[in-house]
C-alpha positions as CSV (number, residue, x, y, z in Angstrom):
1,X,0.0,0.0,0.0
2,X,1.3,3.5,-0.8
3,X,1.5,6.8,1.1
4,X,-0.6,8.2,-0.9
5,X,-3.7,5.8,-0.4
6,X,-5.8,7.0,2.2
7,X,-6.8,4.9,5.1
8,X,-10.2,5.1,6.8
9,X,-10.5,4.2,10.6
10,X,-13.8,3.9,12.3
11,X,-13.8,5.1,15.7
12,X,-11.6,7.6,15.0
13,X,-12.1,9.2,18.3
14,X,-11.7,6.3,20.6
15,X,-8.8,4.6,23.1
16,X,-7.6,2.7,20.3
17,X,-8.6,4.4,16.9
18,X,-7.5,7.6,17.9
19,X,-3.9,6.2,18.1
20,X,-4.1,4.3,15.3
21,X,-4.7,7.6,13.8
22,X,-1.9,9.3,15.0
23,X,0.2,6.7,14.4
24,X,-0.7,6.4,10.6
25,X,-0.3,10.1,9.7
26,X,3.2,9.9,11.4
27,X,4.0,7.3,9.2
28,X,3.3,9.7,6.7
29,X,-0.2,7.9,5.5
30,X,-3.3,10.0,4.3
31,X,-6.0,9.1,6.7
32,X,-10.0,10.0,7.1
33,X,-11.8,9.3,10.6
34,X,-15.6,8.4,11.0
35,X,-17.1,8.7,14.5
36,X,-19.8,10.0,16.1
37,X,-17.9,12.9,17.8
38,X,-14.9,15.0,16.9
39,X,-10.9,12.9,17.5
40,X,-9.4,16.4,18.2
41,X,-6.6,16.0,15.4
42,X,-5.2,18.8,13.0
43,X,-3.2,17.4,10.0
44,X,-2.8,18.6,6.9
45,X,-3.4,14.7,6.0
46,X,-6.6,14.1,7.9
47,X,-10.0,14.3,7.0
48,X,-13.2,13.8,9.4
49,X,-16.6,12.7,9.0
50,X,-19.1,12.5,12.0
51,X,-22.2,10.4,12.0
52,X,-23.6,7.3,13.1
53,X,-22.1,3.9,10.9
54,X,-25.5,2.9,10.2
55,X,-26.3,6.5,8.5
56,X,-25.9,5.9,4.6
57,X,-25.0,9.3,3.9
58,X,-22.1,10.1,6.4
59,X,-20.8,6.6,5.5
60,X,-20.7,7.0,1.8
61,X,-18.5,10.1,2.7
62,X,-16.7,8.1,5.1
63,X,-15.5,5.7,2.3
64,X,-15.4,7.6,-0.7
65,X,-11.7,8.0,-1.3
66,X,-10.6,4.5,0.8
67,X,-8.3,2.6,0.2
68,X,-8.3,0.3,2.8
69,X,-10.5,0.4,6.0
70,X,-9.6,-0.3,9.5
71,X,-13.0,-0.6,11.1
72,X,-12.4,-0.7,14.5
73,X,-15.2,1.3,15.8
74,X,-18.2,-0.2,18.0
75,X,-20.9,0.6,20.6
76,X,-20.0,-1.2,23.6
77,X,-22.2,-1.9,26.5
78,X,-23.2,-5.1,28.8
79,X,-27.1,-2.8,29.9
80,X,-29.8,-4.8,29.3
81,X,-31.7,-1.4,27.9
82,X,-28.7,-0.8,25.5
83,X,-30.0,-4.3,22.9
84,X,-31.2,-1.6,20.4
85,X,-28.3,0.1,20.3
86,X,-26.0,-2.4,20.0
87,X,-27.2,-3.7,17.1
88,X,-27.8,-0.8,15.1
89,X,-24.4,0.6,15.5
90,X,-22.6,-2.4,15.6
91,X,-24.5,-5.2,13.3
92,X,-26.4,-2.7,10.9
93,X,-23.9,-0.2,10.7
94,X,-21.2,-2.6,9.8
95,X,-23.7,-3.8,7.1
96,X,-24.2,-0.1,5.8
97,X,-20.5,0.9,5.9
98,X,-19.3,-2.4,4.1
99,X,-21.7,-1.8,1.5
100,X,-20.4,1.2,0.7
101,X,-17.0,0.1,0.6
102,X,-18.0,-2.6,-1.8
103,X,-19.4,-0.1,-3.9
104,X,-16.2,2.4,-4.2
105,X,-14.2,-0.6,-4.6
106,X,-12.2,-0.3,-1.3
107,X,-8.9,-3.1,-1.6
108,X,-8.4,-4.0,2.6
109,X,-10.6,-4.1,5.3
110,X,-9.5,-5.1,9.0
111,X,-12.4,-5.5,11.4
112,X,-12.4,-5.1,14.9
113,X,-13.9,-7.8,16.9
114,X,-13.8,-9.5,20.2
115,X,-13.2,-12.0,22.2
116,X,-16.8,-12.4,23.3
117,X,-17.2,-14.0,20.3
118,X,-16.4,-17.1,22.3
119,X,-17.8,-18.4,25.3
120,X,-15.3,-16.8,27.3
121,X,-16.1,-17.7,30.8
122,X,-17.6,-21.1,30.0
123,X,-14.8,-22.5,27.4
124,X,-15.1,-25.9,25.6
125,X,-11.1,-25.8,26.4
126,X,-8.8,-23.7,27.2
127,X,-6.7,-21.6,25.9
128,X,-9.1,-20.4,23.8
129,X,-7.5,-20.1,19.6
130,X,-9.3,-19.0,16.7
131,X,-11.1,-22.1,16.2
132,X,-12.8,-22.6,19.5
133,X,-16.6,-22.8,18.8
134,X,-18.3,-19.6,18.3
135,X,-20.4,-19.3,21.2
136,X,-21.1,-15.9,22.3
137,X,-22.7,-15.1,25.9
138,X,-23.6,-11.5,25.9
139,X,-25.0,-9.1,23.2
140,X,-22.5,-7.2,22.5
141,X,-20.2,-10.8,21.7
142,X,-23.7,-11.6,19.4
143,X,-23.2,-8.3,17.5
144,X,-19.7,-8.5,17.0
145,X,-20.2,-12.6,15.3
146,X,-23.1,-10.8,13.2
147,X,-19.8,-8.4,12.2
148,X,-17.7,-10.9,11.4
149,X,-20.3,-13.0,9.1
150,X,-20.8,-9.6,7.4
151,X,-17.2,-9.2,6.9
152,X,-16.7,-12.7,5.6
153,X,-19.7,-12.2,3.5
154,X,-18.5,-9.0,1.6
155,X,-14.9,-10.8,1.1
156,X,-16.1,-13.3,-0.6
157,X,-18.7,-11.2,-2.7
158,X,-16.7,-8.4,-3.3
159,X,-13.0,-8.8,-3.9
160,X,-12.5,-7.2,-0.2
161,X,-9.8,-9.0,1.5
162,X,-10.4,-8.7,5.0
163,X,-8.7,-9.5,8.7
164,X,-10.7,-10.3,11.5
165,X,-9.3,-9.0,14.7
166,X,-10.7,-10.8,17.8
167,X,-9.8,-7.8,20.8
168,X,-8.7,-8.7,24.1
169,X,-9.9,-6.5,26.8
170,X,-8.1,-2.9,26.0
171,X,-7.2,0.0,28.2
172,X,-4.5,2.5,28.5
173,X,-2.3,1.5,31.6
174,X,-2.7,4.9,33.1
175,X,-6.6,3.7,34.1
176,X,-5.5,0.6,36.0
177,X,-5.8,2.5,38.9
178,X,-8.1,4.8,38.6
179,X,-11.4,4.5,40.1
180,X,-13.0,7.2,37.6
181,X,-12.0,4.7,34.2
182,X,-14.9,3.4,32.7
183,X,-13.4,-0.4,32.8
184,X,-10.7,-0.5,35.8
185,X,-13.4,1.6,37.9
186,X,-15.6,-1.2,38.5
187,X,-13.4,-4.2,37.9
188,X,-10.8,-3.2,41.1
189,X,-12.4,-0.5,43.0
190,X,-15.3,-1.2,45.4
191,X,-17.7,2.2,44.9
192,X,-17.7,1.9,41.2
193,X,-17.9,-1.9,41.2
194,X,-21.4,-1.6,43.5
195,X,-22.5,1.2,41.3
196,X,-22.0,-1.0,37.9
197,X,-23.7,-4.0,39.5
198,X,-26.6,-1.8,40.8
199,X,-26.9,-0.6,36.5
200,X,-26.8,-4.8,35.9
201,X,-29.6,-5.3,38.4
202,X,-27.2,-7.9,40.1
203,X,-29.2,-7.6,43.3
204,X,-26.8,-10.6,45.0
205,X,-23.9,-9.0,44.2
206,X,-24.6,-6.3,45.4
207,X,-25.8,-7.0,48.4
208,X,-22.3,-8.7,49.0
209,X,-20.4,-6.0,47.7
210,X,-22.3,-3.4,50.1
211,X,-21.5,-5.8,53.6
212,X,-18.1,-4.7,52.7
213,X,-18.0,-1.6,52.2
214,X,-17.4,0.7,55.2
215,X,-18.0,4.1,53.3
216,X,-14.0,4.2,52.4
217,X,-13.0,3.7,48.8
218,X,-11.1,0.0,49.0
219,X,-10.1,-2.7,46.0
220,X,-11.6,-5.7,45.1
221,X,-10.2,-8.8,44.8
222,X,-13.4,-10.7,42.7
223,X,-13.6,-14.4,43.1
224,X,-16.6,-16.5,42.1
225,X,-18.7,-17.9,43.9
226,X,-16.6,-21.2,44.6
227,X,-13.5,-19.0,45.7
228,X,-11.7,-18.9,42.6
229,X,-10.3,-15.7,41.9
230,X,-10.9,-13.9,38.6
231,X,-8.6,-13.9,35.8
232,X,-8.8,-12.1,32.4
233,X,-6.6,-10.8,29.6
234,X,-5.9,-6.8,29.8
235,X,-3.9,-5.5,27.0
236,X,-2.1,-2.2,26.8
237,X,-3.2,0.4,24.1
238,X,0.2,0.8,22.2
239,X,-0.1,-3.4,22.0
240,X,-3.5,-3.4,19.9
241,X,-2.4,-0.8,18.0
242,X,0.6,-2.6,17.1
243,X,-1.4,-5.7,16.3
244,X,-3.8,-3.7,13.8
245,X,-1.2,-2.0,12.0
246,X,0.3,-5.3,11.2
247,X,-2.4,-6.7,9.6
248,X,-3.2,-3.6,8.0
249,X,0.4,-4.3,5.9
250,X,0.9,-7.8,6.3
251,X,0.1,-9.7,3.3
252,X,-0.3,-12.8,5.1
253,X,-3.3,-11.0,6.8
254,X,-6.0,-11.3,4.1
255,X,-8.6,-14.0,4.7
256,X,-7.4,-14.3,8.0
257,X,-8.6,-14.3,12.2
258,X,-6.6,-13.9,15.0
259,X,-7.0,-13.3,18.5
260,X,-4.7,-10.1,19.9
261,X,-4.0,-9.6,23.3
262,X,-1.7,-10.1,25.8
263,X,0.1,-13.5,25.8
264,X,-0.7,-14.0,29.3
265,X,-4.0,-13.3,31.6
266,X,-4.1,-11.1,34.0
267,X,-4.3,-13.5,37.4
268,X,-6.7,-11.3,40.0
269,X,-5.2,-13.1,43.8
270,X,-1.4,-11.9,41.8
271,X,-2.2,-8.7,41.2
272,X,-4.8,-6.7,43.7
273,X,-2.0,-7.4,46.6
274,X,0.6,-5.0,44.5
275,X,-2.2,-2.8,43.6
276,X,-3.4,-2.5,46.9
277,X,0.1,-1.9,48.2
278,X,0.7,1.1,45.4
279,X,-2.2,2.8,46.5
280,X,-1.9,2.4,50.1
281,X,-6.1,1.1,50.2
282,X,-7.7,-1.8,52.0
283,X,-8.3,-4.8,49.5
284,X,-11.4,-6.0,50.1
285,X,-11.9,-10.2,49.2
286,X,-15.6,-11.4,47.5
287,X,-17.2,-14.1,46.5
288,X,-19.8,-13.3,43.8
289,X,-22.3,-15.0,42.5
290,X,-22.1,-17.4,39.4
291,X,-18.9,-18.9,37.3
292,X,-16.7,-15.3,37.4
293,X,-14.5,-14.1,35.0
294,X,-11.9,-16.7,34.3
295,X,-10.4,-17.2,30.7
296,X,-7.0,-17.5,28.6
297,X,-6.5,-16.6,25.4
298,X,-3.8,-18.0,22.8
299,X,-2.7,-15.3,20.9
300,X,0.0,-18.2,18.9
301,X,-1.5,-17.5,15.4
302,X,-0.7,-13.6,14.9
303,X,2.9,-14.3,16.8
304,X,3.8,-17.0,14.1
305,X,2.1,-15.8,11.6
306,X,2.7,-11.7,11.8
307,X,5.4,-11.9,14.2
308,X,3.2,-9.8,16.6
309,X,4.9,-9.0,19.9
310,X,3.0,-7.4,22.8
311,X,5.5,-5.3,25.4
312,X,3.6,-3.7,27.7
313,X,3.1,-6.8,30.3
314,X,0.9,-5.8,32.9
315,X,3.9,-5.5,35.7
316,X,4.9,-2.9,32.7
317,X,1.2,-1.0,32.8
318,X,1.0,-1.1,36.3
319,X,4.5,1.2,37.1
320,X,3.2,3.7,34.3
321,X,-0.6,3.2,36.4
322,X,1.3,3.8,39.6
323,X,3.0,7.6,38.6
324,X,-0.6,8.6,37.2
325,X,-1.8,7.7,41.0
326,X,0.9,9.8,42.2
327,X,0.0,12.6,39.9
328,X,-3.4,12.8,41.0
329,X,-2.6,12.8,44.4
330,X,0.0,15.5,44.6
């Protein structure tokens, strides 16, 4: 692909599109951005388009000079009032966009998915690779399967090669201790954990979570409801961004799926002692109802295959998550 071709990335103004971004027009690549709301960049080699994905018009603007398209923007949520939304932005407007890049002709697409694509938390086996059933739990894991049979469906009916992308969880390592993060809020830190619960209508869990809680703000070390504590893949930003450029420029890319993450989970009873211990709060221990969180992930295929190499471990994340504590507490 030359410099010249521009490159259109959905979710432009997002954790990981806005870097992909960034990183693109410093590699001296021609890029437009589709979102919802402004990504805040000035470039001489940028362009913008805001709407929703599933609006024809600001997609056919969107596409209209791409070359290739990373589409890597989504509406996340696990709300039981949020079904609509889900799949209008996620299943209908992949449909819309993809159509439109069928009909200017666009010569890559990588799409974003995720792991929820998979029965995560109740595996067939573990670790879970590319060809573990397809057996997804929540509606947001639904809507992103829809996505990939879309994808798969306009490679083979329009000359599109295309890279499926199954995300790990993703956050920049500066949120892991943050109570105010949208994801590392409620997964470590008690008040945002019972307010998140209380959204999910998880009466028992919250009822357990609130016999802890002694009005201070304390972490959580979540275990399931047999004692088992929770363990999960986090990846760094700068990793998945990595990952997606590769496949962006990899020939060996087309037609395929992998799984990008971390190479290793994230093991709960490990890691809340350290956190508690950089943060100088009281780690709270709780049982919750049902299986948990508990999942690996083998990310083997884009390793050998794209010689992918994540480097932010989450030792790594946590010291840069440790100095944005401090900062906010000076």
């Amino acid at each position: 692909m030359t410099a010249a071709a521009r490159i259109l990335v959905t979710g432009s103004a997002g954790r990981v599109g806005s870097k992909v971004v960034r990183r693109l027009l410093d590699a001296g690549r021609a890029v437009a951005g589709f979102d919802l709301r402004p990504a805040g960049i000035e470039h001489p080699a940028y362009r913008e388009v805001l709407g929703r994905f599933d609006d024809r018009t600001a997609a056919m603007d969107a596409v209209s000079d791409a070359d290739a398209i990373l589409h890597l923007g989504a509406f996340m949520s696990w709300l039981p009032t949020d079904g609509d939304r889900l799949f209008r932005a996620n299943v209908e407007g992949t449909r819309v966009l993809l159509e439109e890049a069928a009909r200017v002709k666009s010569r890559r697409l990588v799409f974003a998915s995720s792991g929820e694509v998979y029965p995560e938390n109740v595996p067939d086996y573990l670790p879970l690779d590319e060809d573990h059933p397809l057996k997804p739990r929540s509606p947001y894991g639904l809507t992103k399967l829809l996505g990939e049979e879309l994808v798969r469906f306009f490679e083979r009916t329009s000359d599109m090669p295309a890279t499926i992308l199954r995300f790990s969880h993703t956050q920049d390592a500066a949120e892991l201790l943050d109570p105010e993060s949208v994801f590392s809020g409620p997964r470590f830190f008690l008040h945002p954990k019972i307010r998140q619960q209380e959204g999910f209508g998880n009466t028992a869990a919250v009822a357990l979570l609130k016999q802890a809680d002694d009005g201070r703000e304390a972490l959580v070390l979540s275990r399931n409801e047999s004692g088992r504590p929770f363990q999960m893949h986090i990846t760094d930003t700068r990793d998945m961004v990595d990952g997606i450029l590769l496949a962006l420029d990899h020939q060996a890319a087309a037609g395929r799926t992998y799984n990008l993450g971390a190479a290793e989970p994230v093991d709960f009873a490990a890691a809340l002692p350290g956190m508690a211990e950089l943060t100088g709060l009281p780690l709270k221990t709780i049982d919750l109802p049902g299986n948990g969180v508990f999942y690996r992930t083998s990310n083997a295929r884009i390793r050998t295959e794209l010689g992918y190499e994540p480097r932010w471990t989450f030792d790594r994340m946590i010291e840069e998550a440790a100095q944005a504590w401090a900062k906010r507490r000076s």
